[in-house]
C-alpha positions in Angstrom: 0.0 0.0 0.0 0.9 3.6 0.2 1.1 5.9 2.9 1.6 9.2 3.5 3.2 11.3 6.2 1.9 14.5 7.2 4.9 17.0 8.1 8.3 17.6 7.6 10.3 17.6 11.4 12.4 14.6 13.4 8.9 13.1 14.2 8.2 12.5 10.4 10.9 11.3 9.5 11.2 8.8 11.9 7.6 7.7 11.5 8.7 7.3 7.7 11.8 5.4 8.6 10.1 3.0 10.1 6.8 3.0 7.7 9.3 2.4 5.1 10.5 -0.9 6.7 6.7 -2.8 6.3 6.7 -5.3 3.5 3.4 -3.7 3.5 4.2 -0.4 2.2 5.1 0.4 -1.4 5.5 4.1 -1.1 6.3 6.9 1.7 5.4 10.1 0.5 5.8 12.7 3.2 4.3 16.5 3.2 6.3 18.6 2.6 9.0 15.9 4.0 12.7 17.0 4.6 16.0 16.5 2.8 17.0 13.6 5.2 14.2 11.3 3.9 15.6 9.2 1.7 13.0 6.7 2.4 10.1 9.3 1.2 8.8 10.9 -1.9 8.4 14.8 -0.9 5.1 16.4 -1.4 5.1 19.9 -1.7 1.7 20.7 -0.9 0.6 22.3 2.6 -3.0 22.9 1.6 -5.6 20.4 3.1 -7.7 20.0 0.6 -4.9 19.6 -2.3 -3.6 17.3 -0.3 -7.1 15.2 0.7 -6.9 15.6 -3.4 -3.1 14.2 -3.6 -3.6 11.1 -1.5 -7.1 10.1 -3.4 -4.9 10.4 -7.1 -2.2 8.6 -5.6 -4.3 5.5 -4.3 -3.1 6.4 -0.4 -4.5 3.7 1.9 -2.9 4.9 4.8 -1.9 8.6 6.3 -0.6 9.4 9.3 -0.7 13.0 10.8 2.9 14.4 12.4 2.0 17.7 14.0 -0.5 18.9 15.9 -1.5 22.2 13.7 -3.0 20.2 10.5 -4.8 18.2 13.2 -6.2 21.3 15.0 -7.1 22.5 11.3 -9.0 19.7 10.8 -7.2 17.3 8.6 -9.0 14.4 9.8 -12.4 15.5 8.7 -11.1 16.7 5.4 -9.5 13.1 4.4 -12.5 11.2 5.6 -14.7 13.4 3.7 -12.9 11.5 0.4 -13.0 7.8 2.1 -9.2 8.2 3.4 -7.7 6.4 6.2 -6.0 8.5 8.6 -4.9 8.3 11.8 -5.8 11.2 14.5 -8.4 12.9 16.4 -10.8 14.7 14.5 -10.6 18.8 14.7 -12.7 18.8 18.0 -11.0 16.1 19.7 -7.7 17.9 19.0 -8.2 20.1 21.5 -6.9 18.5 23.8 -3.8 19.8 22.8 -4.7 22.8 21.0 -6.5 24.4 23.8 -5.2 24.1 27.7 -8.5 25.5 29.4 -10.2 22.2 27.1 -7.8 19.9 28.5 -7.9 20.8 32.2 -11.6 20.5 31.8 -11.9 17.4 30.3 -9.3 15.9 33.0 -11.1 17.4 35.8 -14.5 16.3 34.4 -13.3 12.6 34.1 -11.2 12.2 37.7 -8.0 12.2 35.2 -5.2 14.2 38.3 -3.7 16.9 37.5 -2.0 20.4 38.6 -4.5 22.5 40.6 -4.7 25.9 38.2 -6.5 28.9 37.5 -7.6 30.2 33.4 -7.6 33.9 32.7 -8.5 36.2 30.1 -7.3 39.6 31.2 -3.8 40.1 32.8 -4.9 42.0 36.1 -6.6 39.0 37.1 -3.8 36.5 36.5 -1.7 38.9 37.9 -3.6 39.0 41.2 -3.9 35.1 41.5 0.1 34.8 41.2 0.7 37.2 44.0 -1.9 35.2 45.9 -0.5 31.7 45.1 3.2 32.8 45.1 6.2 31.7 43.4 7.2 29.0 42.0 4.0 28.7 39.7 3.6 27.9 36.2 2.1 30.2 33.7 1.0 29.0 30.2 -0.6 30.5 26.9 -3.7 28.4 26.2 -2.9 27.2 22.6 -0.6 26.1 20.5 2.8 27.7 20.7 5.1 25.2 19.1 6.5 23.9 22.7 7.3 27.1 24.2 3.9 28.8 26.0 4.9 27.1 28.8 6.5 29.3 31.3 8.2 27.6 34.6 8.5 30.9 36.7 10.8 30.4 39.9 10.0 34.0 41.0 6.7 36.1 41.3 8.9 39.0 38.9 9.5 36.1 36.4 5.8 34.8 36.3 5.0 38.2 36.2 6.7 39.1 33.0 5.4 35.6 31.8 1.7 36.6 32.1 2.6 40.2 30.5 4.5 38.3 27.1 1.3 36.2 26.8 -1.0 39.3 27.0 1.2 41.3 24.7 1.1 38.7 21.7 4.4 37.3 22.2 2.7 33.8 21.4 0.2 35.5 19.6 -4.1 34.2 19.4 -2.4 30.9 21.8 -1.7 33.4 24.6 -5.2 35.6 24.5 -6.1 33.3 27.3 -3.8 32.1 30.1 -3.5 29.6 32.3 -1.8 29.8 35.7 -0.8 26.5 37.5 0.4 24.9 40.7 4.1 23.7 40.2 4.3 20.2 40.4 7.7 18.8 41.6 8.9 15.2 40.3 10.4 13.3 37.8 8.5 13.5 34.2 7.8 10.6 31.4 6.3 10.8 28.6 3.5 8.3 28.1 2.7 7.5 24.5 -0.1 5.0 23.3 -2.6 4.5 20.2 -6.2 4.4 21.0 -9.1 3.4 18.0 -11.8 5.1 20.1 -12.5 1.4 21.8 -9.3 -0.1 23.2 -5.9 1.5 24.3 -2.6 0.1 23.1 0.4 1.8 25.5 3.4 1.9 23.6 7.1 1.8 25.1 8.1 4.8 27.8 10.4 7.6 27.4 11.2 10.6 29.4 11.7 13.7 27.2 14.6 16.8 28.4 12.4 19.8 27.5 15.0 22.4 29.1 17.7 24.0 26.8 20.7 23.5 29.1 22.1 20.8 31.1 20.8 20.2 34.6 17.4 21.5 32.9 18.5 25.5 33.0 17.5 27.4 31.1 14.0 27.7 28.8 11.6 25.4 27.8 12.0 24.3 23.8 10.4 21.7 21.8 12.8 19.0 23.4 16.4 18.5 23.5 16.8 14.7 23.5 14.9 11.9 24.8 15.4 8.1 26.0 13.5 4.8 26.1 12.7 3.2 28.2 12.1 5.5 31.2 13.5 3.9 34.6 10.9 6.0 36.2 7.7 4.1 34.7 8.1 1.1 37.0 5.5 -1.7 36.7 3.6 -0.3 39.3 3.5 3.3 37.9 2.4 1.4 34.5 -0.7 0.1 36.5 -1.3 3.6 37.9 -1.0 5.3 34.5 -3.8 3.0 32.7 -5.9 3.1 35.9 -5.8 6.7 36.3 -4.7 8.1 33.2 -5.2 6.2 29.8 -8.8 4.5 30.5 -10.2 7.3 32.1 -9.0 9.1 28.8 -10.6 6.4 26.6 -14.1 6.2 28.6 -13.6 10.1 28.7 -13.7 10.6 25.0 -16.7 8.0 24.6 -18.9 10.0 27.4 -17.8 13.5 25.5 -18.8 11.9 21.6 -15.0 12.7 20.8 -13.6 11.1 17.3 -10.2 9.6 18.4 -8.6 7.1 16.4 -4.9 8.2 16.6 -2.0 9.0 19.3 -3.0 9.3 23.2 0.6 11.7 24.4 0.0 12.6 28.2 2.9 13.9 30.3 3.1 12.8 33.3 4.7 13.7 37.1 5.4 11.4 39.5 5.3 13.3 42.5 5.5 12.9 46.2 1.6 12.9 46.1 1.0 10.5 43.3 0.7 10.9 39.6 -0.4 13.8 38.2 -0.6 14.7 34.2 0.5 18.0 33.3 -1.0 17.8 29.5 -2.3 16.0 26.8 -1.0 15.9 23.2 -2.7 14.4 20.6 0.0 13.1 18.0 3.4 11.6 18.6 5.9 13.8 21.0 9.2 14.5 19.2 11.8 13.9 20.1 10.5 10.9 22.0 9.3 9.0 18.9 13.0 9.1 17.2 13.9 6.9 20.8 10.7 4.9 20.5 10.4 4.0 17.5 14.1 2.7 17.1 12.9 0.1 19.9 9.5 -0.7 17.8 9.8 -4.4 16.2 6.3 -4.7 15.4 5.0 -3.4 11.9 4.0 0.3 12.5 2.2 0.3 8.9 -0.2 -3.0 10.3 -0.5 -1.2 13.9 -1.7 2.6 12.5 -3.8 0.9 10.5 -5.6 -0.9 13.3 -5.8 2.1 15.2 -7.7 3.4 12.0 -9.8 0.3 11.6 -10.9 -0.2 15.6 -9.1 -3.3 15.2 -6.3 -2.5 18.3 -7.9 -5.2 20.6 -6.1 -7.6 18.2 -2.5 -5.7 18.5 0.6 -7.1 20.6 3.4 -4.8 19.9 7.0 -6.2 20.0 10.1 -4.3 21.2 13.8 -4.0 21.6 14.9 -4.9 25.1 18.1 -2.6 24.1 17.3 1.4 25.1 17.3 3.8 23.0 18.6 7.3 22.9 18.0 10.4 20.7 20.2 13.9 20.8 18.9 17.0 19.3 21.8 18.9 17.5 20.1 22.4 17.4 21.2 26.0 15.8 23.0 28.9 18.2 20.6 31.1 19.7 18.0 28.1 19.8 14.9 28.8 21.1 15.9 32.4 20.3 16.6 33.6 17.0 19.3 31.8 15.3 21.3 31.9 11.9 20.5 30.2 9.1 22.4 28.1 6.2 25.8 27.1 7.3 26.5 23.6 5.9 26.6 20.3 7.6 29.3 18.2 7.7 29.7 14.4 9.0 26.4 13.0 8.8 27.8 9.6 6.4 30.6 9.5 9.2 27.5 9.6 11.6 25.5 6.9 10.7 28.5 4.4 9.7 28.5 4.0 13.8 25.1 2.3 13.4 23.5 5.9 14.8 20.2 6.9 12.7 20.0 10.9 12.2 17.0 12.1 11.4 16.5 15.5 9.9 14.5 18.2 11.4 15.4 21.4 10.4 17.6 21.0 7.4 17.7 22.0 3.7 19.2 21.9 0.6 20.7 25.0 -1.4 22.6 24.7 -3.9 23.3 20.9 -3.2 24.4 21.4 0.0 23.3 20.4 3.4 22.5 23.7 5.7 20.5 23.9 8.9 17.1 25.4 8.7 15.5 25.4 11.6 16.3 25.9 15.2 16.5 21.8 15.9 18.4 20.6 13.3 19.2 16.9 13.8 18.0 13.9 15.9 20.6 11.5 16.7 19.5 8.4 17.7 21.2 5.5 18.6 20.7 2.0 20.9 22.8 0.2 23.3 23.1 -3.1 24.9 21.9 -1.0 28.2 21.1 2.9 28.9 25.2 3.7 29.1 26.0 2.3 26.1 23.1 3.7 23.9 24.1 7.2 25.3 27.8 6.4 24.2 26.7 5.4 21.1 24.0 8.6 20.2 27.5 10.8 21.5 29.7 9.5 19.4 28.0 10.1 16.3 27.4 13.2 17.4 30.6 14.5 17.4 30.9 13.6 14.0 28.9 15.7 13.0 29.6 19.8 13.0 27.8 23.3 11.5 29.0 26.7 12.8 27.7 27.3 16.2 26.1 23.9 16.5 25.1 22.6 19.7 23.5 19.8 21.8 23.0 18.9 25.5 25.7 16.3 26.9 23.6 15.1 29.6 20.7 13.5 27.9 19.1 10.4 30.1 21.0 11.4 33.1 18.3 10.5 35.2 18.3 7.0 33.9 22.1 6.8 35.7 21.0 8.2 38.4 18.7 4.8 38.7 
């Protein structure tokens, strides 16, 4: 058959990496895909509807949505409105992600725990409820804002400023409402798993380093490197997280009449008082899928379309026993502003030490290699334990060199510290 890959980032191409390796599959095309994608045929279309239009001409049995914006646009409806299979909430489930207020809601409405907060439109009262609650607190710009609305404020004059950048547009129509929470202290995981609006299919855990620096300083970004399996997620918390968490999701979404076929993403806290989930996504994380799916042994192609189908009860995924580990090389001045187009160099030297990279913010001009985007490269390798998986994503690493390139060097430190 052939599939198609909404989106062009680390997350795509992983996803069609691994699509690429069914006997099932024929073609990957991937819209608008990225240079790194050998595996795909690049679409250049970011409309819909062409696109609804593309995968119809090109006999597409099977597309599977990347990001979260196409999905809040409604891409789902669109491709089922010409008899496509896709995989992903519809545009009303996906607010779960694209709306914070919706997702507190919905969690508080169906017992899922979570961080006691407060929702604001106007700044005075946000303002007011910060000085009342006191610092550290957690400010965040209700929708999307590409992985960096969310504000970890260790002083009232830093949660302060944080509520003024939402109100003055810095995020944009995401920050025109705000939402102030309790600070949750713990160690995160992120919980991935595929639901087909009937039964819910956890996949492997990871634990994702959202912080720029080591030691998590610094901001928040999209993620600078993730691991799997998470030490954290014992068998016990794995209990706790389907009790609590990913069935009380499921029967959620049945008692609300939302359309979910497609990715379940909730990060999680384990905290000294229990498990608490500090949101929902509603499509693969990234950089955590690079790490997960380099574990995956089961067909992907066979598995998305049985979360398509509401065919899951019949899916028993297969994995690597070895962990996996993905580094995010990412362009100076990352999350700021950063420079564009200085070449890449090292990437064959890269992945002759068995490391994967997968391209997230890369082009080509000219023939050349440059980075493009603020994370540039996801370098993803496994071990015979934790250690040696993080030895191995390293050493390709350092192969690899653009001016003012740089990574964290303490990705999966937690996992050592286990």
């Amino acid at each position: 058959m052939n599939v198609l890959v909404v989106g062009g980032g680390g997350r795509e191409h992983a996803l069609a990496w691994k699509l690429a390796q069914s006997p099932k599959v024929d073609t990957v095309f991937c819209a608008p895909g990225n240079p790194g994608m050998k595996q795909a045929e690049a679409v250049p279309i970011t409309d819909l509807h062409e696109l609804a239009e593309f995968a119809k001409a090109q006999n597409v049995e099977l597309t599977m949505v990347g990001p979260e914006v196409p999905l809040c646009e409604g891409i789902v409806g669109i491709f089922r409105e010409k008899g496509l299979r896709v995989v992903g909430p519809d545009k009303n489930a996906a607010q779960l992600e694209g709306s914070k207020s919706f997702a507190k809601d919905f969690m508080e409405r169906h017992g899922i725990p979570t961080a006691a907060y407060g929702l604001f439109t106007d700044r005075d009262s946000a303002l007011a409820y910060i000085r009342e609650q006191g610092a550290p607190i957690v400010v965040k710009a209700d929708g999307l804002a590409a992985g960096k609305g969310v504000i970890v404020a260790l002083s009232l004059q830093e949660a302060e400023d944080a509520v003024e950048e939402c109100f003055d547009g810095r995020f944009g129509d995401a920050g025109a409402k705000v939402l102030v929470e309790e600070c949750l202290v713990g160690e995160e995981a992120s919980i991935l798993a595929l639901t087909d609006g009937k039964t819910v299919l956890p996949l492997a855990s990871s634990q994702d380093h959202k912080r720029l620096m080591e030691n998590d300083g610094g901001p928040n970004t999209g993620g600078m490197g993730a691991y799997s399996p998470a030490p954290v997620v014992t068998e016990e918390l794995w209990r706790l997280i389907d009790e609590q968490v990913l069935q009380r999701f499921l029967t959620g979404c049945q008692a609300d009449g939302l359309d979910y076929h497609g990715v379940i993403y909730a990060g999680v806290m384990v905290t000294a008082d229990g498990l608490k989930v500090l949101e929902f996504n509603v499509r693969f994380g990234d950089p955590e899928t690079q790490a997960v799916l380099m574990r995956l042994e089961s067909d992907l192609a066979e598995v998305l379309v049985a979360t398509a189908d509401e065919k899951l009860a019949d899916v028993q995924l297969e994995w690597s026993d070895e962990p996996a580990v993905c580094v995010v090389m990412a362009s100076g001045g990352y999350p700021g502003s950063y420079a564009k187009g200085h070449p890449i160099s090292g990437l064959d030297e890269a992945e002759a030490t068995g490391a994967v990279v997968f391209h997230a913010g890369t082009k080509l001009v000219d023939g050349a290699l440059v980075n493009h985007g603020g994370r540039v490269l996801g370098v993803t390798a496994r071990g015979t334990d934790i250690r040696a998986a993080v030895d191995n994503a390293y050493k390709a690493v350092d192969c690899i060199a653009w001016q003012d390139a740089f990574c964290r060097r303490d990705i999966a430190h937690r996992a050592f510290d286990r």
